[in-house]
N, CA, C and O atoms as a DFTB+ gen file, in Angstrom:
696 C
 N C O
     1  1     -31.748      59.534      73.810
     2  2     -31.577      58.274      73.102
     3  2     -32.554      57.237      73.623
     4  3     -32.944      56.235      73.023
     5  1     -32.885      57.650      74.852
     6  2     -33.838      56.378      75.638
     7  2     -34.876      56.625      74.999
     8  3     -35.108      55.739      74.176
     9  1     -35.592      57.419      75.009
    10  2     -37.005      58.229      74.505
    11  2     -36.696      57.048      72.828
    12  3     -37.300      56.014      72.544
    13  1     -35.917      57.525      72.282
    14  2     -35.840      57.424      70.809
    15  2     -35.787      55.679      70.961
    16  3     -36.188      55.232      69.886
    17  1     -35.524      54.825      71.674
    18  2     -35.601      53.524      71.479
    19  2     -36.637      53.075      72.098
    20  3     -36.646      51.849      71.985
    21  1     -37.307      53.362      72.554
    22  2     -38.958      53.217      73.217
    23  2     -39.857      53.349      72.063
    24  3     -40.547      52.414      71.657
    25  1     -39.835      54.983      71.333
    26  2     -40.292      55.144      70.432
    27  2     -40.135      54.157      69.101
    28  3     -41.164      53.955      68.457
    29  1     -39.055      53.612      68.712
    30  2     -39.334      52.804      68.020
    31  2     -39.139      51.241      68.103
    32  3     -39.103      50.564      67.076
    33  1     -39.015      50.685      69.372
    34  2     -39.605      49.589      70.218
    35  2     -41.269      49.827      69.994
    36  3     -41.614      49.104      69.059
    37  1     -42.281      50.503      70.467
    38  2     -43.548      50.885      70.539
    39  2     -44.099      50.908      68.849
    40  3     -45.228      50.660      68.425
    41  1     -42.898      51.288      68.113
    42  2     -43.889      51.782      66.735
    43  2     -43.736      50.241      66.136
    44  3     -44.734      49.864      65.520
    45  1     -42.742      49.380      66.213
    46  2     -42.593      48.042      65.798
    47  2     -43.030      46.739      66.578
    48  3     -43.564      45.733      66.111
    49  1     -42.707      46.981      67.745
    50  2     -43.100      45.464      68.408
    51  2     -44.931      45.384      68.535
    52  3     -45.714      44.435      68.564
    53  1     -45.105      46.848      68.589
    54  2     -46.657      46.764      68.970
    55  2     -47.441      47.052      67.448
    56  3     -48.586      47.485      67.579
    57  1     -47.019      46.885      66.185
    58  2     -47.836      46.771      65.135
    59  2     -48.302      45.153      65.404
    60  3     -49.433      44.772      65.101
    61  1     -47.111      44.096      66.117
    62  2     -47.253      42.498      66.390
    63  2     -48.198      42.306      67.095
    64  3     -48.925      41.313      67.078
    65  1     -48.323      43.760      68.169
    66  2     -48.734      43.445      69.610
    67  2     -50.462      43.048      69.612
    68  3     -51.002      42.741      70.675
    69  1     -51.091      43.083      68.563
    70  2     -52.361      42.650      68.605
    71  2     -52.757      41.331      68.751
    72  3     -53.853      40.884      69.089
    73  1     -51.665      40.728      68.437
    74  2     -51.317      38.748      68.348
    75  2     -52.756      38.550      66.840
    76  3     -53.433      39.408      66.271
    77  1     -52.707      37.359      66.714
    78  2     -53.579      36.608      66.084
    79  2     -52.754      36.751      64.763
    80  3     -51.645      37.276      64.657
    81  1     -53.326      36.321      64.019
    82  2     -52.943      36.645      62.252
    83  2     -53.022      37.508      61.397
    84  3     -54.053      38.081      61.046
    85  1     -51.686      37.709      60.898
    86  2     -51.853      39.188      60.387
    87  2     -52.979      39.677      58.974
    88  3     -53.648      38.848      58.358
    89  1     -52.980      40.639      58.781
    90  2     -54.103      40.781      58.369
    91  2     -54.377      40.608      56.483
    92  3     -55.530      40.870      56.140
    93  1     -53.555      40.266      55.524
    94  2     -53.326      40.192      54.506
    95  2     -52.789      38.767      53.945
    96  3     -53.219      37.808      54.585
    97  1     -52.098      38.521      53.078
    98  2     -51.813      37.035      52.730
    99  2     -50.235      37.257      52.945
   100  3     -49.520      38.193      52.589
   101  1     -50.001      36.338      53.493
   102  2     -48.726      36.118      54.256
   103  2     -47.401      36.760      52.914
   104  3     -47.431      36.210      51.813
   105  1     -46.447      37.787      53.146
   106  2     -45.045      37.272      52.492
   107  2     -44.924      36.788      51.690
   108  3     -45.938      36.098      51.585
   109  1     -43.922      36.495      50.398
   110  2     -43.337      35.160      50.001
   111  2     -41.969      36.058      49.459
   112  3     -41.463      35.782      48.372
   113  1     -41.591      36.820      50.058
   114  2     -40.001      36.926      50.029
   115  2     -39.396      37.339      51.548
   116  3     -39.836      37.525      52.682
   117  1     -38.452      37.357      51.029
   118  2     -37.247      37.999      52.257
   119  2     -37.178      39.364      52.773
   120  3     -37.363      40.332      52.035
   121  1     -36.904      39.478      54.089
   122  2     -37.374      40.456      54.593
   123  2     -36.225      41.465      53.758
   124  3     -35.100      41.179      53.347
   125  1     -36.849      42.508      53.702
   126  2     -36.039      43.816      53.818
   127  2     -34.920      44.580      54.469
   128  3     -35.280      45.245      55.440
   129  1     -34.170      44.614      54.285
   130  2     -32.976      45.132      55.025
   131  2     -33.086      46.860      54.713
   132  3     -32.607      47.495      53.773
   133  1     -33.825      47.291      55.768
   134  2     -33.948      48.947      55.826
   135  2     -32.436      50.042      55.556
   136  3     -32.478      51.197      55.133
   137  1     -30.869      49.064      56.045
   138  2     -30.242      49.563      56.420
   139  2     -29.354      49.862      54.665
   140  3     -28.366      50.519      54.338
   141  1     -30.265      49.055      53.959
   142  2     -29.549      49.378      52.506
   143  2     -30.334      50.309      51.430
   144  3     -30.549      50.147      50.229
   145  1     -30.630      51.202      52.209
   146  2     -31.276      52.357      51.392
   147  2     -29.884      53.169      50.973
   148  3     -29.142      53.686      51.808
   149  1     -29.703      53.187      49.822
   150  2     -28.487      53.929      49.303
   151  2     -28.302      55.141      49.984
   152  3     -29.262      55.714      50.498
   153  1     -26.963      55.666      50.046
   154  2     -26.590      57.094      50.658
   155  2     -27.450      58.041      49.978
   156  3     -28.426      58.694      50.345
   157  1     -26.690      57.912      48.664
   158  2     -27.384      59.220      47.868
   159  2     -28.928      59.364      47.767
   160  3     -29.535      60.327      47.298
   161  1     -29.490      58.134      48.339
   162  2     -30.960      58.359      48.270
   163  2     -31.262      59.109      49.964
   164  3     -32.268      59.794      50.146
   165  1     -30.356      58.879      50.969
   166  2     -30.642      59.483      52.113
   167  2     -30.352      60.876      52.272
   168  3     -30.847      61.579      53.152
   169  1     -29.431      61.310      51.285
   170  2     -28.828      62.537      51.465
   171  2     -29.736      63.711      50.677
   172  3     -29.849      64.902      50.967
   173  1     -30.427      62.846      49.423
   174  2     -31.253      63.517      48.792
   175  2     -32.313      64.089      49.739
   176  3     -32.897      65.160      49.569
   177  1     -32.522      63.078      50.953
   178  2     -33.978      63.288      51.472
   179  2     -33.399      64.223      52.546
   180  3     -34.092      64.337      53.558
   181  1     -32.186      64.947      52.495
   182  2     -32.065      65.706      53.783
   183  2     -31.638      65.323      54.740
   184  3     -31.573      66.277      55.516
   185  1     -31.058      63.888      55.471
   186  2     -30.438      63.405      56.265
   187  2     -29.190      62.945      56.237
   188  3     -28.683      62.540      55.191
   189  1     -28.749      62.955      57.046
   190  2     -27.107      62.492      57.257
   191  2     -26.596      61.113      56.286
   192  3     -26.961      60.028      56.739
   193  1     -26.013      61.090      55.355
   194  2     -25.560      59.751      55.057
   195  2     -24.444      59.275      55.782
   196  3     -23.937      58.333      55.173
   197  1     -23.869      59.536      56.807
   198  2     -23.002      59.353      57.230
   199  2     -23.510      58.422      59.011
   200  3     -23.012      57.716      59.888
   201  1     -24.787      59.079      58.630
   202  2     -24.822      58.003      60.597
   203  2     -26.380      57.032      59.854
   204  3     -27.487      57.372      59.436
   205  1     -25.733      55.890      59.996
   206  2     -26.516      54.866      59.641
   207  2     -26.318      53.882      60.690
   208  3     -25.320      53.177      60.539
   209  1     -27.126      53.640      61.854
   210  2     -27.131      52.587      62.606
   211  2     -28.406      51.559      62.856
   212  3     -29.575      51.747      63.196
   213  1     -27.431      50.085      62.445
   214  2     -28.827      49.815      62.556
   215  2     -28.788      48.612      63.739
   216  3     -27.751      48.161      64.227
   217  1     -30.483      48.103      64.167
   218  2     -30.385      47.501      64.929
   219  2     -31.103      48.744      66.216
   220  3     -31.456      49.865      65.851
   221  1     -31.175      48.446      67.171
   222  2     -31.552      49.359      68.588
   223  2     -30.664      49.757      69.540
   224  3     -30.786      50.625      70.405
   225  1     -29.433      48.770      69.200
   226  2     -28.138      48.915      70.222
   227  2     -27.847      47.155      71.197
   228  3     -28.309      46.049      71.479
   229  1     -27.024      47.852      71.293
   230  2     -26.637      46.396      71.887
   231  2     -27.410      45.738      72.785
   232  3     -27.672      46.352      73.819
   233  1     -27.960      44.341      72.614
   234  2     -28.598      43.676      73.442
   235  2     -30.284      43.968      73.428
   236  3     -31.126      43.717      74.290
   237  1     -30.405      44.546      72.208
   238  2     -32.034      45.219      72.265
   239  2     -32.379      44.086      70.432
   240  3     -31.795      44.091      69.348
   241  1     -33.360      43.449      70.870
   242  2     -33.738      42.815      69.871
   243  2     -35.067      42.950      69.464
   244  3     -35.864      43.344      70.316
   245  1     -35.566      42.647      68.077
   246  2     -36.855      42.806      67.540
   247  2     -37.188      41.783      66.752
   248  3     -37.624      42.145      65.659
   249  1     -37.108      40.035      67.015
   250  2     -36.903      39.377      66.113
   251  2     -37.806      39.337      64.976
   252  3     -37.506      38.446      64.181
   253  1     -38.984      40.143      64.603
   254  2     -39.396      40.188      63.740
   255  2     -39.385      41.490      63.059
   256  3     -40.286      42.135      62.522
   257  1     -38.375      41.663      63.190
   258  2     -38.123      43.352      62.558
   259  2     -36.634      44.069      62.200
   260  3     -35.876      44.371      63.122
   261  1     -36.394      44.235      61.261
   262  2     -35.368      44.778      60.962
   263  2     -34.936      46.595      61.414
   264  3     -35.775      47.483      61.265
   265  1     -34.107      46.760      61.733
   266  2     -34.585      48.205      62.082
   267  2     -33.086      49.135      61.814
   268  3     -32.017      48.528      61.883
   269  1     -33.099      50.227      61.592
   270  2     -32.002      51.073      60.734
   271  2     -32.532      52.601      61.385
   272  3     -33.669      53.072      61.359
   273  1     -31.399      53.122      61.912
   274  2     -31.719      54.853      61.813
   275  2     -31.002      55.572      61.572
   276  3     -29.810      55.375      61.809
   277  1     -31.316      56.348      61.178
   278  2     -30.465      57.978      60.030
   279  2     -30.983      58.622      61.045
   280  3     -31.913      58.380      61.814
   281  1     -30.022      59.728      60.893
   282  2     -30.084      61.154      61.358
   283  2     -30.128      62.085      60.754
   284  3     -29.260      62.345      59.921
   285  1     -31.404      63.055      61.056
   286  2     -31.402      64.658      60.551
   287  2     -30.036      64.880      60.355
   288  3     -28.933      64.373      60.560
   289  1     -30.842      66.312      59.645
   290  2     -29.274      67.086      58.669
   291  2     -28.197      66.963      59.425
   292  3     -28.536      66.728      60.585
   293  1     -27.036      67.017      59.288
   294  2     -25.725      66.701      60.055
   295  2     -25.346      68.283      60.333
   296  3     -24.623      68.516      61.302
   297  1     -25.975      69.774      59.223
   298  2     -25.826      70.733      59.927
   299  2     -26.754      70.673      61.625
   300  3     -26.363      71.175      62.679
   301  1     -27.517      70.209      61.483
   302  2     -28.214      70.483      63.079
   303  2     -28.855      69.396      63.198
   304  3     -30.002      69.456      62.756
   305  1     -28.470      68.203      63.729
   306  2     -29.318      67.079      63.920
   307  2     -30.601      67.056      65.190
   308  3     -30.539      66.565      66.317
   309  1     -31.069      67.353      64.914
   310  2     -32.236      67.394      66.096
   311  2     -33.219      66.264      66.471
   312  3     -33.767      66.100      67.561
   313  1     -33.359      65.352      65.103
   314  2     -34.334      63.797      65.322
   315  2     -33.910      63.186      64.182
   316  3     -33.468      63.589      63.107
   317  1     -34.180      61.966      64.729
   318  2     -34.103      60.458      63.963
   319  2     -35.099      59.983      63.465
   320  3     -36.150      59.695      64.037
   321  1     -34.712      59.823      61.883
   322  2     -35.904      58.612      61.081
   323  2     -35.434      57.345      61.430
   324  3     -34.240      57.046      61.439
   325  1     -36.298      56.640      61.701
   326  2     -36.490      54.943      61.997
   327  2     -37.120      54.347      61.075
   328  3     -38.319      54.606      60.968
   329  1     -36.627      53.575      60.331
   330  2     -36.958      52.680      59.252
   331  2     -36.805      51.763      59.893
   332  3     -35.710      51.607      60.434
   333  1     -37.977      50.696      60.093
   334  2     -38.691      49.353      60.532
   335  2     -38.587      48.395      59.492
   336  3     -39.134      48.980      58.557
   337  1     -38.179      47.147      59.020
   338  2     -38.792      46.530      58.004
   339  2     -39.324      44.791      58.448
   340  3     -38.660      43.877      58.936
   341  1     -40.542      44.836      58.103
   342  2     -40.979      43.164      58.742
   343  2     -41.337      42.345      57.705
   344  3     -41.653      42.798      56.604
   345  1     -41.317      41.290      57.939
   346  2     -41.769      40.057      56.449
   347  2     -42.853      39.194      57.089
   348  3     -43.466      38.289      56.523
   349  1     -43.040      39.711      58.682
   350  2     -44.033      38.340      59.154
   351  2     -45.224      39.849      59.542
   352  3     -46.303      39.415      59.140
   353  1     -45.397      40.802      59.905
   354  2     -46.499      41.852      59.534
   355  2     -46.765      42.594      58.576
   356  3     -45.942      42.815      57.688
   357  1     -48.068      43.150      58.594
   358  2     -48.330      44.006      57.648
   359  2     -48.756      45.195      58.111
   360  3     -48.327      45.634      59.178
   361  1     -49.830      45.991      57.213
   362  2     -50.016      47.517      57.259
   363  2     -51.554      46.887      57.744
   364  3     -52.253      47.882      57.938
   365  1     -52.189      45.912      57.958
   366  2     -53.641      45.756      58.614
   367  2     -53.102      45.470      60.025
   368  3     -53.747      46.047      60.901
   369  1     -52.340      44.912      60.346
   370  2     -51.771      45.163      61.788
   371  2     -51.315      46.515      62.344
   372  3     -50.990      46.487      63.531
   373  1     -51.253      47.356      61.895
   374  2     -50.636      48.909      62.236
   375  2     -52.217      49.559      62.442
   376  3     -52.747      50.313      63.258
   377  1     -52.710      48.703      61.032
   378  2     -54.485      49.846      61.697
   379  2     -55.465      49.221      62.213
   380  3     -56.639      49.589      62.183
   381  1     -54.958      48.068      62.804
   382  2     -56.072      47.080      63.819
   383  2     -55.212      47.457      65.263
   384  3     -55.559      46.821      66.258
   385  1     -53.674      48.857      65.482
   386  2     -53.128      48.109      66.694
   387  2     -54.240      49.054      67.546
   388  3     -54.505      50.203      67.195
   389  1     -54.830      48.419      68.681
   390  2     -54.932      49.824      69.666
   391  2     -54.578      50.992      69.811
   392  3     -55.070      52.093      69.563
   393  1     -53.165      50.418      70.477
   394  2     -52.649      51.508      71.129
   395  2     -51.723      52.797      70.178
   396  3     -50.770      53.510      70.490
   397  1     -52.578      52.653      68.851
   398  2     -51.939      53.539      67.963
   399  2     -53.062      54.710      67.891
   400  3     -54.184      54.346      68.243
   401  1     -52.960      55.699      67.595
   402  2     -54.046      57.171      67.734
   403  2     -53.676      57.891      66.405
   404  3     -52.641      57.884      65.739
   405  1     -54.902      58.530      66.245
   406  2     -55.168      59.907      65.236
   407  2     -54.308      58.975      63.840
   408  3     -53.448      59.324      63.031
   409  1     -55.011      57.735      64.063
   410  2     -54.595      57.215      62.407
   411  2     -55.337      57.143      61.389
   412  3     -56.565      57.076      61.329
   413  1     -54.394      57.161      60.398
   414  2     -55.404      57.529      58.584
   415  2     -54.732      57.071      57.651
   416  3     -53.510      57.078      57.803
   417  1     -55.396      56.436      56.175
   418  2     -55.001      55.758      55.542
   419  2     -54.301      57.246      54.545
   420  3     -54.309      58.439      54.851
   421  1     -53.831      56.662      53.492
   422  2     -53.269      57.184      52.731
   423  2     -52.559      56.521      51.709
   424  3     -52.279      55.339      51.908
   425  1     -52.212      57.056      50.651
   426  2     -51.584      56.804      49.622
   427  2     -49.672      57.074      49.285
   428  3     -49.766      57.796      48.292
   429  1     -48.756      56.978      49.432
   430  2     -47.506      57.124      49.015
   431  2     -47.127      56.495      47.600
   432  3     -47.431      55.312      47.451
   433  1     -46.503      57.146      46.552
   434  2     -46.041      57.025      45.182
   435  2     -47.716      55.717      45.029
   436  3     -48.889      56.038      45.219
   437  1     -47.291      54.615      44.722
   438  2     -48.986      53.928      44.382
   439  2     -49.228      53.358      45.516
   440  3     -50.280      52.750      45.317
   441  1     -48.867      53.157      46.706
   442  2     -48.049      52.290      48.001
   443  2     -49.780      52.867      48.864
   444  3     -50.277      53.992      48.814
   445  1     -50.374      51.516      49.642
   446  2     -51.098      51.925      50.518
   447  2     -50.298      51.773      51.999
   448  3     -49.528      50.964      52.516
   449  1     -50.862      52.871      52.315
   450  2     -49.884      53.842      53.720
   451  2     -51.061      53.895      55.000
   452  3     -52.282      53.761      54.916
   453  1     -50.296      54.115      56.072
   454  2     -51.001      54.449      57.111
   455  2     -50.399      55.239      57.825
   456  3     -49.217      54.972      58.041
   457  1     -51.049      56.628      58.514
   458  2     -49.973      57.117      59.359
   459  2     -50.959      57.280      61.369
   460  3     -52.130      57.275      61.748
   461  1     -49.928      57.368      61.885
   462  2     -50.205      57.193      62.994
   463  2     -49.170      57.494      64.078
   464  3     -47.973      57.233      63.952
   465  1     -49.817      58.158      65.333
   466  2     -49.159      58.317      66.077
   467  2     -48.751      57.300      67.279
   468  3     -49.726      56.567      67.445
   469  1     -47.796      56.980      68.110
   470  2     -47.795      55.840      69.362
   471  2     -48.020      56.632      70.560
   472  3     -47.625      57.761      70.852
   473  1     -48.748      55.790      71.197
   474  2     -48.820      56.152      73.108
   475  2     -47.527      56.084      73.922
   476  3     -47.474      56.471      75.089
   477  1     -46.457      55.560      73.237
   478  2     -45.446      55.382      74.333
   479  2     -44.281      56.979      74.162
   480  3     -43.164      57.016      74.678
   481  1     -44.632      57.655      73.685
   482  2     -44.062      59.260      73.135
   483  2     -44.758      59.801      73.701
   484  3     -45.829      59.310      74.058
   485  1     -44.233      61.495      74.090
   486  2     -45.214      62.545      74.200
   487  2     -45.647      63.384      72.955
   488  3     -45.045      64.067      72.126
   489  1     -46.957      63.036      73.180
   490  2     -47.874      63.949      71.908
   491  2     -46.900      65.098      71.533
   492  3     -46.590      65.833      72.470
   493  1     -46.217      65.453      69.970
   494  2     -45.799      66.060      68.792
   495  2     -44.413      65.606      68.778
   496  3     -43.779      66.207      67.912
   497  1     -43.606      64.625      69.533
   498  2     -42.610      64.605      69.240
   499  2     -42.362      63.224      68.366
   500  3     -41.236      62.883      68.004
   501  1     -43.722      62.377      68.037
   502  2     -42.988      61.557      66.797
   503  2     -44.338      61.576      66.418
   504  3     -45.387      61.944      66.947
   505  1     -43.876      60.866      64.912
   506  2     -45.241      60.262      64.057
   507  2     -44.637      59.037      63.211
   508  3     -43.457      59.047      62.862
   509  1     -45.361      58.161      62.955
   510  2     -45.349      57.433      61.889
   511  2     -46.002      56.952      60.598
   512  3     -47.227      57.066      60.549
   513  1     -45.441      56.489      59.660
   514  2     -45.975      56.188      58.761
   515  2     -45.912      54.326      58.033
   516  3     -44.894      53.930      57.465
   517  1     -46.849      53.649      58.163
   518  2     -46.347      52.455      57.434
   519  2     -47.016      52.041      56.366
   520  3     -48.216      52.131      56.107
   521  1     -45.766      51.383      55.517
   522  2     -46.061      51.343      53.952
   523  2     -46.095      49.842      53.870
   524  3     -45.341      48.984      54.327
   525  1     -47.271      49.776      53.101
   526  2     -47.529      48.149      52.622
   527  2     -46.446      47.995      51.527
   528  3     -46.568      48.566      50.443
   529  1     -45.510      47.309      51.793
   530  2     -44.425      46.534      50.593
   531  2     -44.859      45.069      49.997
   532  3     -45.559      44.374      50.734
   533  1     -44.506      44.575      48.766
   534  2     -44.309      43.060      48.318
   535  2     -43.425      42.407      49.677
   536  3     -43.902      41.272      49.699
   537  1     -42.706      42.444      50.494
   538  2     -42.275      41.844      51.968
   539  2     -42.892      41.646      52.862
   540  3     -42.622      40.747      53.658
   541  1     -44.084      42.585      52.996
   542  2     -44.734      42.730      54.180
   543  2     -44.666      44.337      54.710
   544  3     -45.371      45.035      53.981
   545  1     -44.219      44.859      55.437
   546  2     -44.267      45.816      56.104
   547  2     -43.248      47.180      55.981
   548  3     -42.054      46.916      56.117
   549  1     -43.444      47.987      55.844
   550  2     -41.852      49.069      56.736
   551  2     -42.705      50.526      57.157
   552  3     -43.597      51.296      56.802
   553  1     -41.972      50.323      57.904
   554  2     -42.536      51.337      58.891
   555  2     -41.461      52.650      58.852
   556  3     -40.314      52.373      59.205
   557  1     -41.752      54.187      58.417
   558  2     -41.149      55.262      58.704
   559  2     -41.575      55.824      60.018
   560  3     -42.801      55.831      60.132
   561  1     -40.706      56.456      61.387
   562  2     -40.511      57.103      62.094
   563  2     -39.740      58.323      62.133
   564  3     -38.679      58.555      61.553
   565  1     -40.236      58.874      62.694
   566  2     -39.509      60.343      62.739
   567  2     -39.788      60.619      64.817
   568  3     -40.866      60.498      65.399
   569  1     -38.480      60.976      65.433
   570  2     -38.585      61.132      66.425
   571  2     -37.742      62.456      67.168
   572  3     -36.569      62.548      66.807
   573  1     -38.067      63.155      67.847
   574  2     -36.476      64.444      68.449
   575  2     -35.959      63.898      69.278
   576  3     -36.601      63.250      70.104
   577  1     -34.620      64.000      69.303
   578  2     -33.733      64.343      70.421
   579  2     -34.638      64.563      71.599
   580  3     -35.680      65.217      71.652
   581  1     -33.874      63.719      72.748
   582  2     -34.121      64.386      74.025
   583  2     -33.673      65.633      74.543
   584  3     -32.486      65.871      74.767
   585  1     -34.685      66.499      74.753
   586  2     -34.303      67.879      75.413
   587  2     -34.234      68.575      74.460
   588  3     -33.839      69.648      74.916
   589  1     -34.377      68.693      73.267
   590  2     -34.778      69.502      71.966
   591  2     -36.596      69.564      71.560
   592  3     -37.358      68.628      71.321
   593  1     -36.791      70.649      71.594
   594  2     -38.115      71.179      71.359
   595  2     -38.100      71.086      69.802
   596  3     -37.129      71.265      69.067
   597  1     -39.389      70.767      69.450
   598  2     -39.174      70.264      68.075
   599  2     -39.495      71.434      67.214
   600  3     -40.530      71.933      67.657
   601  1     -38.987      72.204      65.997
   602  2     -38.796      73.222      65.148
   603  2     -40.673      72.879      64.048
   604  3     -41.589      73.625      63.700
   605  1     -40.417      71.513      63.908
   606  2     -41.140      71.530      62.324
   607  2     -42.117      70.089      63.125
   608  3     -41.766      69.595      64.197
   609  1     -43.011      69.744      62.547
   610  2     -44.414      69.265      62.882
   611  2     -43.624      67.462      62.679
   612  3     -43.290      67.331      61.501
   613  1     -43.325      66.285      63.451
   614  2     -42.912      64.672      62.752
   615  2     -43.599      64.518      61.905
   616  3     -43.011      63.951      60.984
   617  1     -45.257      64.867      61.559
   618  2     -45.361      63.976      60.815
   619  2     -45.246      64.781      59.141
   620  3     -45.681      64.194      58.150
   621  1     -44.652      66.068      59.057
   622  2     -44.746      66.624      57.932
   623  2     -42.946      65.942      57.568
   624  3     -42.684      65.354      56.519
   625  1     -42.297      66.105      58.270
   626  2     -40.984      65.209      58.337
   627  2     -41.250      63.847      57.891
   628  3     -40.598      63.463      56.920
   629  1     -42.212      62.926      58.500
   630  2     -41.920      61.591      58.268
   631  2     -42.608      61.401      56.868
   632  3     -42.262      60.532      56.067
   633  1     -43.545      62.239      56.674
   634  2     -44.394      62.106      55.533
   635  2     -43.048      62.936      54.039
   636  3     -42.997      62.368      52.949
   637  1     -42.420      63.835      54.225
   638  2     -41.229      64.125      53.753
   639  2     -40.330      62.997      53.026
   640  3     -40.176      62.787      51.823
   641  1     -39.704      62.240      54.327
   642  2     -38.944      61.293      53.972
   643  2     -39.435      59.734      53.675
   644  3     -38.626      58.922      53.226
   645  1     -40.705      59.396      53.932
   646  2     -41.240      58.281      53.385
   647  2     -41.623      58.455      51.492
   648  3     -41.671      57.474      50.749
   649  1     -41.825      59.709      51.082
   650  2     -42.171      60.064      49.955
   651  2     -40.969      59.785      49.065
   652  3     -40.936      59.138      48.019
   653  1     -39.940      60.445      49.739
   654  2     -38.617      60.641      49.615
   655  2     -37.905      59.352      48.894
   656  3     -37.300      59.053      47.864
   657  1     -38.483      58.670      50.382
   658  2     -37.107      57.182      50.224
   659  2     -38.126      56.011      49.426
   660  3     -37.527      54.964      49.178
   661  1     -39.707      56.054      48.956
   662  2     -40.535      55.391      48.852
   663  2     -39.700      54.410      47.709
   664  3     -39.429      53.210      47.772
   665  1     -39.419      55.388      46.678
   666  2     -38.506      54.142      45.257
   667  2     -37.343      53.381      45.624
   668  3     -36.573      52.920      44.781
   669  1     -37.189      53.230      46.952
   670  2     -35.866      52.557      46.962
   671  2     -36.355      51.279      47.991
   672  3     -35.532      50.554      48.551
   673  1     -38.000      51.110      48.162
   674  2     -38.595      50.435      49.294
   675  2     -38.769      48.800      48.211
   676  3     -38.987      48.884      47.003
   677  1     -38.691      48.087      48.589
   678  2     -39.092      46.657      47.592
   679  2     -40.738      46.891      47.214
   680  3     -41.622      47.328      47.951
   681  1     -40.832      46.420      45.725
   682  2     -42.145      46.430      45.062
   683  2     -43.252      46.351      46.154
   684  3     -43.151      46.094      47.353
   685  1     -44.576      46.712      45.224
   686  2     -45.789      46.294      45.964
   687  2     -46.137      44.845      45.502
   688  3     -45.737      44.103      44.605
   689  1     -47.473      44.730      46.959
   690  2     -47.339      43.411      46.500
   691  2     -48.598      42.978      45.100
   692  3     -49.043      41.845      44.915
   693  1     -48.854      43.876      44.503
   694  2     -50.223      43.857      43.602
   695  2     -49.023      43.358      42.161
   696  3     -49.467      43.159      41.030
């Protein structure tokens, strides 16, 4: 669980962590609430509708970030998607951060995407993906369990469930 809140501490606070101004024209709505992605849209994508927590846990804050996690299949839960959502960053902050690696642009449903891995994980056990929204930001994670060797590749997972959950993300901003 420690691993898994580092990991997405690292994939959110440090898209900010470049400081200066973010890289697009600011927002003009309300942030996103990650944690209201319908069941049936989570269950479709293969994850638990039943463990939805959001937030990092008690006493762990992100004030510019909303944050929500589901759990793999409930037959064998092995890792957590992390849905990020921000209204004060964007997706030019994710590919200006440093300390992000082996990143590449991409496309989701019409949505410009970025995926990328963080330094604060050990290399194959997460990946991310972040999607430019009309809000600003959201960020998909995919991370394992501690002490579980991972079966299937994060980022074919995160790229899975960002595809997945993409129609239920707030408009673009075009």
């Amino acid at each position: 669980m420690r691993k898994a809140v580092v990991a997405v501490i690292a994939a959110t606070a440090l898209v900010g962590g470049c400081g200066g101004e973010s890289g697009s024209a600011q927002p003009t709505a309300e942030r996103w609430d990650p944690c209201s992605i319908p069941a049936d849209a989570i269950e479709r994508t293969g994850l638990d509708p039943h463990f939805v927590k959001p937030g990092l846990g008690e006493g762990i804050g992100l004030p510019d970030w909303d944050v929500c996690r589901f759990q793999g299949p409930s037959a064998a839960p092995t890792y957590f998607v992390n849905v990020t959502s921000s209204d004060i960053h964007t997706i030019d902050d994710a590919r200006n951060n440093p300390t992000y690696t082996s990143g590449f642009d991409l496309t989701i449903g019409d949505r410009d995407a970025f995926r990328f891995y963080t330094t604060a994980t050990e290399p194959g056990r997460d990946c991310n993906v972040a999607i430019s929204v009309r809000t600003g930001v959201v960020v998909f994670g995919v991370d394992f369990k501690g002490g579980i060797e991972p079966t299937r590749d994060p980022c074919d997972l995160v790229l899975q469930h960002a595809e997945d959950l993409e129609n239920v993300l707030p408009g673009n901003e075009k």
